[in-house]
C-alpha positions as a Markdown table, in Angstrom:
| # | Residue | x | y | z |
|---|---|---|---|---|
| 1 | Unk | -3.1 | -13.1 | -10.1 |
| 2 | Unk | -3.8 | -12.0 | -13.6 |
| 3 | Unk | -0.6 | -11.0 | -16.1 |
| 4 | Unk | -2.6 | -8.0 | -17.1 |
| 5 | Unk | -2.4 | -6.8 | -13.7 |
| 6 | Unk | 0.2 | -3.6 | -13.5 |
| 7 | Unk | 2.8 | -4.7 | -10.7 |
| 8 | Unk | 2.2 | -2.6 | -8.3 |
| 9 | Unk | -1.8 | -4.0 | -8.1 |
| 10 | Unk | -0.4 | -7.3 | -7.9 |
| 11 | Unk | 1.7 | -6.8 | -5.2 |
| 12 | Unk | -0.6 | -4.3 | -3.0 |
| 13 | Unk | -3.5 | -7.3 | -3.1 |
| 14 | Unk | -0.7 | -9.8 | -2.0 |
| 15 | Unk | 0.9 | -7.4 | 0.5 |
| 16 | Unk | -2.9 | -6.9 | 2.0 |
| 17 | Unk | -3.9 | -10.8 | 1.8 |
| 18 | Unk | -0.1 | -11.4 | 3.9 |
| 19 | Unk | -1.0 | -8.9 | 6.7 |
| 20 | Unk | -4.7 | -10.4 | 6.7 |
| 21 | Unk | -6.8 | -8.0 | 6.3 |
| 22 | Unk | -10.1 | -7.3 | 4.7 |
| 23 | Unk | -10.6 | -4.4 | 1.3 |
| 24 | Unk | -12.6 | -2.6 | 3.5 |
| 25 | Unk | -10.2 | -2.6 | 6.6 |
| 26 | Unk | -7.0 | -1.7 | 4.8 |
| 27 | Unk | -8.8 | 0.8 | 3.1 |
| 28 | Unk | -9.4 | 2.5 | 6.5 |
| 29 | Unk | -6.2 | 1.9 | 7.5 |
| 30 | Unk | -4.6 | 3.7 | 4.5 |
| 31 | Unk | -7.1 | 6.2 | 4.4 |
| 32 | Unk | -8.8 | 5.3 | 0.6 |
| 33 | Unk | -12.6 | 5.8 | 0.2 |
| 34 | Unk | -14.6 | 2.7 | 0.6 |
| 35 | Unk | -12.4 | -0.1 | 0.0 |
| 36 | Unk | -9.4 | -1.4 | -1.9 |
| 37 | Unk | -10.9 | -3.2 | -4.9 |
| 38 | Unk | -10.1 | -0.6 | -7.8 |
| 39 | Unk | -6.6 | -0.6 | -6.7 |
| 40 | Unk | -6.3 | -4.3 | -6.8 |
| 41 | Unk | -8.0 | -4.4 | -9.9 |
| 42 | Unk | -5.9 | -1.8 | -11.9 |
| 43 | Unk | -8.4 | 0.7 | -12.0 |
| 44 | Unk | -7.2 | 3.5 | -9.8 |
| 45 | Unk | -3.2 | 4.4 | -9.2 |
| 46 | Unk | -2.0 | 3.8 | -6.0 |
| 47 | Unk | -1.6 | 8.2 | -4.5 |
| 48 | Unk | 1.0 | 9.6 | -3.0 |
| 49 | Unk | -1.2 | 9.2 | 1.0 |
| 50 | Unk | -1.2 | 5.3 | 0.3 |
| 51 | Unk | 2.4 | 5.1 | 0.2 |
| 52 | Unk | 3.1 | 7.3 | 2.9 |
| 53 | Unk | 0.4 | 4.7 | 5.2 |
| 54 | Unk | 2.2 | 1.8 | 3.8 |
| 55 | Unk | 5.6 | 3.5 | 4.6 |
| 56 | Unk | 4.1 | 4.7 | 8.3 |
| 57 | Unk | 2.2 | 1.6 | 9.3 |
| 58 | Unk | 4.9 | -1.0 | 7.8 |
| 59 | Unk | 7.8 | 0.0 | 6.4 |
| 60 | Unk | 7.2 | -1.3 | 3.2 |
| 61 | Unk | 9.3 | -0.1 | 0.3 |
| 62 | Unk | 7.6 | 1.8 | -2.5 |
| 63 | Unk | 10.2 | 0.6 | -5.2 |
| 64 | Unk | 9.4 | -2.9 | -4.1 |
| 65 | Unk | 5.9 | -2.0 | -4.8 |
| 66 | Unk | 6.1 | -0.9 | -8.7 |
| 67 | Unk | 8.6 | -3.5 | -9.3 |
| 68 | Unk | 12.0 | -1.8 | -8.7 |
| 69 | Unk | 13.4 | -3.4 | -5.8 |
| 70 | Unk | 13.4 | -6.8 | -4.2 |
| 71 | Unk | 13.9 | -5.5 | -0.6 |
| 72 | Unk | 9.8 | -5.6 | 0.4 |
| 73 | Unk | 10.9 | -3.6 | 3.3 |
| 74 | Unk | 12.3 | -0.3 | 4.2 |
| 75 | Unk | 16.0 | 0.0 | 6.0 |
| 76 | Unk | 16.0 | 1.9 | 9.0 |
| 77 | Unk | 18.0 | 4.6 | 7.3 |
| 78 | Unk | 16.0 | 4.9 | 4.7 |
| 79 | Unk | 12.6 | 5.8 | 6.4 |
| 80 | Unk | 11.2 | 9.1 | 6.5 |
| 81 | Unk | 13.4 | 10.0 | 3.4 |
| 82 | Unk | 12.6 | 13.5 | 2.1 |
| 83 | Unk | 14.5 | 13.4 | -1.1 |
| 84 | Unk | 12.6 | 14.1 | -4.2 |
| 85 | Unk | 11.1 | 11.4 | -5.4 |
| 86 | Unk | 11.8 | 12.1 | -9.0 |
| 87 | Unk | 14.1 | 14.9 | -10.9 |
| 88 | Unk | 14.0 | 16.0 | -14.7 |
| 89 | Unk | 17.7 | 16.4 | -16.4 |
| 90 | Unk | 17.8 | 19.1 | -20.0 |
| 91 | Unk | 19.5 | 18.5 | -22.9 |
| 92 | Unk | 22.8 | 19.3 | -21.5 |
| 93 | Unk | 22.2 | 16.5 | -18.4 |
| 94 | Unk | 21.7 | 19.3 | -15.9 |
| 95 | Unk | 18.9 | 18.7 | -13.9 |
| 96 | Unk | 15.8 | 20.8 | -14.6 |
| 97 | Unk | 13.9 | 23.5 | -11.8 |
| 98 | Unk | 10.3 | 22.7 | -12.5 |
| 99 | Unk | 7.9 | 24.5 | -11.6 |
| 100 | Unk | 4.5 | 23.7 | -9.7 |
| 101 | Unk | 1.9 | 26.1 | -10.1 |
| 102 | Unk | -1.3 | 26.7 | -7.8 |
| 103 | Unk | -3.5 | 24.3 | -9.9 |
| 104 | Unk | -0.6 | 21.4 | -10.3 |
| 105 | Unk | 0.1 | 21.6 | -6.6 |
| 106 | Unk | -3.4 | 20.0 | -6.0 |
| 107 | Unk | -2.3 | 17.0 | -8.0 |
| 108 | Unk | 1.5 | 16.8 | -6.8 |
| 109 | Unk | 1.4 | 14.8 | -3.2 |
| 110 | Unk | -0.5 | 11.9 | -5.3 |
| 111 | Unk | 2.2 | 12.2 | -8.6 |
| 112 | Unk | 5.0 | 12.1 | -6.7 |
| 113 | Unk | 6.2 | 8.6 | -7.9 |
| 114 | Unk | 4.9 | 8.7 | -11.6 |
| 115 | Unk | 7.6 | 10.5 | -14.0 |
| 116 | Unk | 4.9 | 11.2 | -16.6 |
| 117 | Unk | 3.2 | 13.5 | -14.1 |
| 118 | Unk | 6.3 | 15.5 | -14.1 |
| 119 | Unk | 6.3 | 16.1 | -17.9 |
| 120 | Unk | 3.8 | 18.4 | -18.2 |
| 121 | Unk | 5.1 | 20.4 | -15.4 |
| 122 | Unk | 7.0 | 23.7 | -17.0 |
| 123 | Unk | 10.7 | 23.5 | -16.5 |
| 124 | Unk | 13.5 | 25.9 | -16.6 |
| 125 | Unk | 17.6 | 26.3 | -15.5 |
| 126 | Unk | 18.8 | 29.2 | -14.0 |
| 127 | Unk | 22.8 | 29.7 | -14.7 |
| 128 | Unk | 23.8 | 31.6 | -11.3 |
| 129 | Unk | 25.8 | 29.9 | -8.3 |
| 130 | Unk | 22.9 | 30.0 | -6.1 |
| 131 | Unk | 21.2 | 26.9 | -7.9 |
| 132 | Unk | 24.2 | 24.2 | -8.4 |
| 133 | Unk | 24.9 | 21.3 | -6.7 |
| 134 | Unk | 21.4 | 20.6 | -5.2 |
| 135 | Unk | 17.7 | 19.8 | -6.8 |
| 136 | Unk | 15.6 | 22.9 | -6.9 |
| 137 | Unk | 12.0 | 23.8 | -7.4 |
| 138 | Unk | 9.2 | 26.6 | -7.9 |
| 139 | Unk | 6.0 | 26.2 | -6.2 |
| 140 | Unk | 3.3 | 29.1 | -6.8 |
| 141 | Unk | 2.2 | 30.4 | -3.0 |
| 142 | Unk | -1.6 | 30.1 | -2.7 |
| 143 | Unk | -3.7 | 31.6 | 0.1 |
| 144 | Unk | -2.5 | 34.8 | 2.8 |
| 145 | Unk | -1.3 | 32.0 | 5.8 |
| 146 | Unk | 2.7 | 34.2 | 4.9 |
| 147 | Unk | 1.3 | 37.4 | 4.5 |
| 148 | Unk | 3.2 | 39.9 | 4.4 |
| 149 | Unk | 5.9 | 38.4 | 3.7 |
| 150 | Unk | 5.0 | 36.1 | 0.2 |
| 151 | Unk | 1.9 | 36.9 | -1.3 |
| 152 | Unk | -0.6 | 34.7 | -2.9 |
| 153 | Unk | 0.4 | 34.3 | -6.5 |
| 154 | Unk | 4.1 | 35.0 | -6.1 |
| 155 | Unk | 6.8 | 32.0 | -6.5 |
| 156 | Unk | 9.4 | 30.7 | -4.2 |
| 157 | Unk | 12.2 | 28.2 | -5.6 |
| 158 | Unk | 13.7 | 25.5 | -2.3 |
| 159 | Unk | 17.1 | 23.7 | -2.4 |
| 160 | Unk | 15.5 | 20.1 | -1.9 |
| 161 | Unk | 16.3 | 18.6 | 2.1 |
| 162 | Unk | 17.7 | 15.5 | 2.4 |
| 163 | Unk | 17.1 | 15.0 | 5.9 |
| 164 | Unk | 15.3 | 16.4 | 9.2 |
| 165 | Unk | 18.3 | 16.9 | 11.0 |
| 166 | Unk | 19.1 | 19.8 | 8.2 |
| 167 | Unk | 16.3 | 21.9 | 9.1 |
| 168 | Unk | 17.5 | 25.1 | 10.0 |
| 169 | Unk | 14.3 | 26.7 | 12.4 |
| 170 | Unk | 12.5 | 29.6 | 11.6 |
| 171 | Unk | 13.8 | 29.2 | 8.1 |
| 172 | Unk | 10.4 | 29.3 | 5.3 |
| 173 | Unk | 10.0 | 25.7 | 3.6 |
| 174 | Unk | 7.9 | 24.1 | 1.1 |
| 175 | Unk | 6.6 | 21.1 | 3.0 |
| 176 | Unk | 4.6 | 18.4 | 1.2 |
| 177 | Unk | 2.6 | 16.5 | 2.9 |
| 178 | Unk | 0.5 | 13.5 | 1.7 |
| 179 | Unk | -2.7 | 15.7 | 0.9 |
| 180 | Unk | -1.6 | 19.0 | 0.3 |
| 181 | Unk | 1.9 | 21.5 | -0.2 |
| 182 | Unk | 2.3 | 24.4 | 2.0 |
| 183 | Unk | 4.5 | 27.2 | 2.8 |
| 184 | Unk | 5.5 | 27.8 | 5.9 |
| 185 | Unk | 8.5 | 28.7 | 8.6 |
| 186 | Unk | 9.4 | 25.4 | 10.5 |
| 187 | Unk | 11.1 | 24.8 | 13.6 |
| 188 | Unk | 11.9 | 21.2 | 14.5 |
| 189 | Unk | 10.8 | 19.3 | 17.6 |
| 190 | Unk | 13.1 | 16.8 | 17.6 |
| 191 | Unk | 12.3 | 15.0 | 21.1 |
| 192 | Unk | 8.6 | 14.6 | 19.3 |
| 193 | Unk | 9.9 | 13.6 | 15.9 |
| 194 | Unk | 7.8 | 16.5 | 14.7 |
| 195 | Unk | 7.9 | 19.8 | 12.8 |
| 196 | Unk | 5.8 | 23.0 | 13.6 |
| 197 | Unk | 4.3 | 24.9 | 10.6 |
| 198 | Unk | 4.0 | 28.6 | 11.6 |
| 199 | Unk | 2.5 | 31.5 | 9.6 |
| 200 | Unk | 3.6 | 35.1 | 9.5 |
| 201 | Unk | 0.0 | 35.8 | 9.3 |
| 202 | Unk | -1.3 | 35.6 | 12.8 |
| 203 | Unk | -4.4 | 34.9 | 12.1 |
| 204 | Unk | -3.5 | 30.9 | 11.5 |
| 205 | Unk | -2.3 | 29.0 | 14.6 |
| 206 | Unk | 0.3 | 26.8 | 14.5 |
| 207 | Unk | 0.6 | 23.3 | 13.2 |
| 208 | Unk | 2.6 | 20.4 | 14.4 |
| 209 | Unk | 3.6 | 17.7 | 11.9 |
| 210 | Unk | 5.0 | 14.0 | 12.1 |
| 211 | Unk | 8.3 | 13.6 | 10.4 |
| 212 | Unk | 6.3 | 10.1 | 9.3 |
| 213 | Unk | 4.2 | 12.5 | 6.9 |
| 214 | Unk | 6.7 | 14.6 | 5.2 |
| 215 | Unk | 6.7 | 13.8 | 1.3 |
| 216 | Unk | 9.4 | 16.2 | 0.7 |
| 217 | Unk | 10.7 | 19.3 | 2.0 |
| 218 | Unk | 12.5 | 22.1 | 0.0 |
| 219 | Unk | 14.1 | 25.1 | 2.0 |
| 220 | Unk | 13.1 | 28.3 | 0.0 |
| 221 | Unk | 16.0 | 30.5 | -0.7 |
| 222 | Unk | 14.5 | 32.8 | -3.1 |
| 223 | Unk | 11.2 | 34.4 | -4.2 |
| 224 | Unk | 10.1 | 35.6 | -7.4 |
| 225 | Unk | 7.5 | 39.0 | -7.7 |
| 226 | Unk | 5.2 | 40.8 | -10.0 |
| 227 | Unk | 3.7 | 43.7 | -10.0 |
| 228 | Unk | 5.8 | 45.4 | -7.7 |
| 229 | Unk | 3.8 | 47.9 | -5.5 |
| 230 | Unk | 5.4 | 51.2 | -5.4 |
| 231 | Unk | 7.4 | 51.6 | -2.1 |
| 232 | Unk | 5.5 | 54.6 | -1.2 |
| 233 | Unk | 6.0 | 56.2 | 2.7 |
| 234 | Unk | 3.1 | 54.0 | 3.8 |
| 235 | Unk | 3.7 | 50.5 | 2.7 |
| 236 | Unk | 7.4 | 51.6 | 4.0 |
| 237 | Unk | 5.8 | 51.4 | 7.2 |
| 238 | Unk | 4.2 | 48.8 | 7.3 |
| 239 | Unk | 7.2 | 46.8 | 5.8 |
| 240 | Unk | 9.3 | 48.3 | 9.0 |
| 241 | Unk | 6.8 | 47.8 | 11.3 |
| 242 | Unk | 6.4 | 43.7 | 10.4 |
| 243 | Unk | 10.0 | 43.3 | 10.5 |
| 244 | Unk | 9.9 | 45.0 | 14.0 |
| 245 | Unk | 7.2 | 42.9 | 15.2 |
| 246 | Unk | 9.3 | 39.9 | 13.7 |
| 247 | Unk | 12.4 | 41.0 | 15.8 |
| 248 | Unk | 10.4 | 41.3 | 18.8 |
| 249 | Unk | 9.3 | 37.9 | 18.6 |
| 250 | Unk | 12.8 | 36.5 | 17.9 |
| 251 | Unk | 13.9 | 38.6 | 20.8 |
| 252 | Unk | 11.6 | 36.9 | 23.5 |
| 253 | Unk | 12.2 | 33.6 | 22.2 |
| 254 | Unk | 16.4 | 34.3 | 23.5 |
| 255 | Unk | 14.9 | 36.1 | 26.9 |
């Protein structure tokens, strides 16, 4: 294997060759276009989906993989960790709320291991109560899937979630999973390992999600608006009459 070889290329083409199978194969394995060849030949970054296959299929450790770690393989308490994968401290050493707009979150499930990526993200610290002691961070909502609750456009901070067995259900997260980030009220299905996504707008059905492909999950405990719509007697109503509907709902889920 060539010394000009990054780590992480050496060690994917060496971890394929162990397990025995062809470019082409573990490419469909892990979901990558065509086959493995630019990745074993430095050309193209291993994303963010590649290392959530490698984590699924085998267990194998991503700091291993860039060079960080000796331990090839994942312990058992370790898998499915939902932790951010990287944080930014200030000047003072107080760690940084960045924030992902609409266009950044296209790019954030395949950055999430690469600290440069996080650089050019904007980055802010709010001095209240509400954000100590825990990792926070914006993401701009995109799309009407939580209308009327969020609109698109508007930004909700989450307290990162270290594990599944936190999730509090029919709470609003930020889930990121290995293609996309979304918004959306979760409820946990623990005896299937999975999550449902749900939408306050019911024109999108639900969504049920494999712990094995949550990136990370931030539980959103506030929102930022503007352009604030006058509260006028109509949009009064209809604010009354989706929490109503709202409360119905919670209230045939208990009968």
């Amino acid at each position: 294997m060539s010394s000009e070889l990054s780590m992480e290329a050496q060690r994917f083409k060496l971890l394929r060759e162990e397990l025995r199978y062809t470019q082409q194969a573990f490419a469909e394995l892990l979901g990558i276009p065509k086959t493995t060849a630019d990745i074993e030949r430095g050309k193209t970054k291993i994303a963010g989906f590649v290392l959530v296959a490698l984590i699924k299929h085998f267990q194998i450790n991503p700091l291993w993989l860039f060079g960080e770690s000796q331990e090839k393989y994942l312990k058992k308490s370790t898998l499915n960790s939902i932790l951010p994968k990287v944080i930014t401290l200030n000047s003072q050493n107080n760690e940084n709320i960045l924030l992902v707009n609409e266009k950044a979150a296209a790019g954030y499930p395949h950055n999430l291991q690469d600290p440069q990526w996080y650089e050019r993200l904007p980055a802010f610290d709010l001095p209240l109560p509400q954000f100590r002691n825990a990792s926070y961070r914006g993401f701009q909502v995109e799309g009407d899937s939580m209308l009327p609750n969020i609109k698109a456009g508007e930004w909700v901070i989450g307290r990162a979630m270290s594990s599944f067995e936190d999730i509090i259900n029919n709470r609003v997260y930020v889930v990121v999973l290995p293609d996309s980030v979304l918004v959306k009220k979760v409820q946990k299905l623990t005896e299937k390992n999975k999550i449902k996504l749900i939408s306050f707008n019911e024109g999108y059905l639900p969504v049920e999600i494999h712990f094995s492909e949550v990136q990370e999950l931030w539980l959103v405990n506030s929102k930022l608006s503007f352009g604030i719509d006058d509260m006028t007697e109509s949009s009064l109503l209809r604010e009354l009459k989706a929490s109503m509907k709202e409360l119905k709902s919670q209230l045939k889920k208990i009968n």
